[in-house]
Structure formats: structure tokens, C-alpha cells
C-alpha positions in Angstrom: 0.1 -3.4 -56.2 1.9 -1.8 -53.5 0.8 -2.5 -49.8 0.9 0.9 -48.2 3.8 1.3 -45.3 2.0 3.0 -42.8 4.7 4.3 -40.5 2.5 5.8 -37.7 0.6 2.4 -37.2 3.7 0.5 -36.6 5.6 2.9 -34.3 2.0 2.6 -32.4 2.3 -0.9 -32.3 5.5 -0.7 -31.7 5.7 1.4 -28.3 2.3 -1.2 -27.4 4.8 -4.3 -27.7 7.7 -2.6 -26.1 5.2 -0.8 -23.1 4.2 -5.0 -22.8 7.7 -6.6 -22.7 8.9 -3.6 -20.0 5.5 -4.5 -17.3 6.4 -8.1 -17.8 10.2 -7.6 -16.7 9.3 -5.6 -14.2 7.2 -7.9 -12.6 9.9 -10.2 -12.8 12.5 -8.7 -11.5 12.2 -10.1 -8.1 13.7 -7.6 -5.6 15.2 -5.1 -8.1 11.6 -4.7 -8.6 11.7 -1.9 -5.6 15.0 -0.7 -7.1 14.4 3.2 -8.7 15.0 3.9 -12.2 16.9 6.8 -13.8 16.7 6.5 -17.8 20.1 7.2 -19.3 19.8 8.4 -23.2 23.0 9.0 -24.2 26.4 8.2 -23.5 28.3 4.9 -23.0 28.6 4.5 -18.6 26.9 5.5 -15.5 27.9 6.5 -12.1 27.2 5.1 -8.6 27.6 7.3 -5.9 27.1 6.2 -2.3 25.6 8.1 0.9 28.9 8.0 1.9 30.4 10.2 -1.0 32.7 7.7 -2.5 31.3 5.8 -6.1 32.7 3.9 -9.0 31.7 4.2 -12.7 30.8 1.3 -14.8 30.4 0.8 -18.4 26.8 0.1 -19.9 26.2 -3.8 -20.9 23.8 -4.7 -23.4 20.9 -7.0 -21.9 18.8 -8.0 -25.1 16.1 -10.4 -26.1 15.1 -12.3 -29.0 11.9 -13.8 -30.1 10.7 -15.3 -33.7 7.4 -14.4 -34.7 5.7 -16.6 -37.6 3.6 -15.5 -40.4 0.9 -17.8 -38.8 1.4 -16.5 -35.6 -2.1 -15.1 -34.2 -2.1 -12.3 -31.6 -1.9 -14.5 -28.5 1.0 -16.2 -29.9 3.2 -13.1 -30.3 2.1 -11.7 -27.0 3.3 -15.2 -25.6 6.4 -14.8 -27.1 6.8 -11.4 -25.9 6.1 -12.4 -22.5 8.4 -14.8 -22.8 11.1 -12.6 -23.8 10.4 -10.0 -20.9 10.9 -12.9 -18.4 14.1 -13.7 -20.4 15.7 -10.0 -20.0 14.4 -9.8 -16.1 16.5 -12.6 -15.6 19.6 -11.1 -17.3 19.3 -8.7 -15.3 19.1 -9.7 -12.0 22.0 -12.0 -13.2 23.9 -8.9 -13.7 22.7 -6.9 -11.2 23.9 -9.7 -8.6 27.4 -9.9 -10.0 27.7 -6.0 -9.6 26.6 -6.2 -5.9 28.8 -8.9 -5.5 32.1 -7.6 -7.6 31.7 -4.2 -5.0 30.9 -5.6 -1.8 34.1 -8.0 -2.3 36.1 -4.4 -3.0 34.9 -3.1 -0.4 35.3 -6.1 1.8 31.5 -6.3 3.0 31.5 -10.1 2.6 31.3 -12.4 5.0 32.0 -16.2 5.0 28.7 -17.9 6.5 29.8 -21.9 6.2 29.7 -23.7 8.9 27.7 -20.4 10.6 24.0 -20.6 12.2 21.8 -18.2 9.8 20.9 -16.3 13.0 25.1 -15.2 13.1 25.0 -14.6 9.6 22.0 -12.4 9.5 23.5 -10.2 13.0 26.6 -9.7 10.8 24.9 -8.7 7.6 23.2 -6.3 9.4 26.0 -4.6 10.7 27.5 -4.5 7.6 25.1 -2.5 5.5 24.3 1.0 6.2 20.3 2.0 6.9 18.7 5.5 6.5 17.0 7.4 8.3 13.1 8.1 7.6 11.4 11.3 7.7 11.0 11.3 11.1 14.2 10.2 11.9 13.8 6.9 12.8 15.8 4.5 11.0 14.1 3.7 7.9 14.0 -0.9 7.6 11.1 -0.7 4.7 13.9 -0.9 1.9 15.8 -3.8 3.7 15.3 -7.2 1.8 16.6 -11.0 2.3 17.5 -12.8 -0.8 18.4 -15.9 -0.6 17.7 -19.9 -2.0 14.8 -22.0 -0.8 17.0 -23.9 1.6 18.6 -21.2 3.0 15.7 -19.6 4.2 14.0 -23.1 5.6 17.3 -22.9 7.5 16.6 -19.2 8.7 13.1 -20.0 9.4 13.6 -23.2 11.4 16.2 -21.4 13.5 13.8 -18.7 14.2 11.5 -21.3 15.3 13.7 -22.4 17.9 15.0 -19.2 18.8 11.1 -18.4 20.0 11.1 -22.0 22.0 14.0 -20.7 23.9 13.0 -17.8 25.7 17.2 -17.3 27.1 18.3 -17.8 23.4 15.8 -15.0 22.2 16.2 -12.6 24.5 20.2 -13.0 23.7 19.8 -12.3 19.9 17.1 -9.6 20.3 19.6 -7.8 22.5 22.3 -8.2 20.2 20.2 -7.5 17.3 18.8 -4.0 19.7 22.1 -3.4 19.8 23.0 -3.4 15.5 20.2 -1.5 15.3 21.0 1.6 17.9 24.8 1.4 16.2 23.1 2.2 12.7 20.8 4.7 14.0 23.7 6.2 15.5 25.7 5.8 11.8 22.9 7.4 9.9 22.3 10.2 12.4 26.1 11.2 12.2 25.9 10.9 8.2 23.0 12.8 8.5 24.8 15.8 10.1 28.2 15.6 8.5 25.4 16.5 5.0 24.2 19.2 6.7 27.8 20.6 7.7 29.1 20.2 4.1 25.7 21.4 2.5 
């Protein structure tokens, strides 16, 4: 006797399993979790292309999981294992997806050396290093700005803070300087901002 193949079912099953393993790398992901998506169905690279009209094209890599799934496996089990796997691939990625920030901002010489630095000076120069939009009413726009960094690292950031607001002379200093970054990006954006408009 033939067991019947049923081909609807398991494309149904299917796209359940796959819709499972995508929600549990996304919530994974960490700060790429904010990050937009743009499917790509066909061809074999994509294209970044910055605000400030310059980009670079990079080949597709293949990010894949793998799980085993038993004849004696009940329900919970493979959705364990599936779970597992998401985590798995959210990891690859954010693997990857630091390498590619760090490969450009080194071309682009955007890094900065922070041994032997306070946090507070590496954090000033980060921050005039990166470029900051504009919102919709043209303020600059700091909701998409993120700090990524190891567990010591920021105890270090937050015990500095900490003595940053003890010391009313030192706070005032940085807020100044950090006043300062700020106006310079606003100013940035806003002249970005018009040189679109003149080209549009």
C-alpha cells in the first residue's frame, strides 16, 4: 500500500516551520533587529548605497542551518530544534554583518583606536564620525543611533558616566563638547539635505 504524498500539506507545513525559524532569528538578532529588510529573489549580489551617493557591491554569502529531526521526535522536539537553529542563523549573521561594517568603516577610515582612551573620548569621537539624519521636522533624528559593545565595556561607559555626574566642571565640559558634535551633524544633515534637493 502506497502512503498518499500530499503535496499541499507539506508545503503548508512547510511555510509554518520556515514562518517559525524566521520570528526566532529575528528576535535574535540583537541590533540588526531594527535593521530594514529588502528581499532579493534573484541574482547573485546586492548594492549599498550611502546618503552620501557613493556605495560598494558585495556578493551574496550563504548563511544556512542544519537540524536532525528523529522518527521519534514529537512536536515539541522539532520545534526545539527549529528554535535552535533560528538562534544558530541570527548568530551567523550578526557575525557577518559585523565583519561588513567593520571591512567598510576601515576603507573608509572611520575607525578609531580607543586603547588606552576613557569611554567618554571614545564615544565624543564616534559620534562625530557617523553621519545622523534628519527627522521630519528637521531635527536631527538620534532614535536609530545604537551602542554595541561587551559587558565590560559598557560597565566601563557606565561607571565613567557615573562620575562624570559627581563632577559638575567635568559634565558640563563633555556636555558642551558633546552640544557641540551634535550642532556639527545637524549642520551636516541639513547641507546633505539641500545638496538632494538641488540635484533632485
Amino acid at each position: 500500500m502506497m502512503l498518499p504524498d500530499l503535496p499541499k500539506l507539506k508545503q503548508e507545513l512547510f511555510e509554518v516551520q520556515k514562518a517559525f525559524v524566521r520570528d526566532v532569528r529575528n528576535q535574535n538578532l540583537g541590533v540588526f533587529s531594527d535593521c530594514q529588510v529588502h528581499p532579493c529573489f534573484e541574482g547573485h549580489s546586492h548594492s549599498i548605497l550611502r546618503a552620501t551617493g557613493d556605495g560598494e557591491t558585495h556578493d551574496f554569502e550563504i548563511i544556512e542551518g542544519l537540524i536532525e529531526v528523529k522518527l521519534d521526535d514529537d512536536l515539541d522536539a522539532v520545534f526545539a530544534k527549529l528554535a535552535e537553529m533560528g538562534a544558530d542563523i541570527a548568530d551567523k549573521m550578526k557575525v557577518q554583518s559585523f565583519k561588513t561594517i567593520d571591512e567598510t568603516m576601515a576603507r573608509l577610515g572611520r575607525t578609531i583606536n580607543g586603547k588606552g582612551k576613557p569611554w567618554t573620548e571614545q564615544f565624543l569621537e564616534i559620534l562625530s564620525n557617523v553621519m545622523i539624519p534628519l527627522n521630519d521636522d528637521g531635527k536631527l533624528d538620534l532614535s536609530g543611533l545604537r551602542i554595541v559593545a561587551g559587558p565590560e565595556i559598557m560597565q566601563q561607559a557606565a561607571r565613567e558616566m557615573r562620575n562624570l555626574e559627581a563632577d559638575p566642571a567635568k559634565n558640563k565640559a563633555f556636555d558642551e563638547r558633546y552640544q557641540a558634535i551634535l550642532a556639527q551633524k545637524e549642520e551636516e544633515a541639513r547641507a546633505l539635505e539641500a545638496n538632494r534637493k538641488l540635484v533632485g
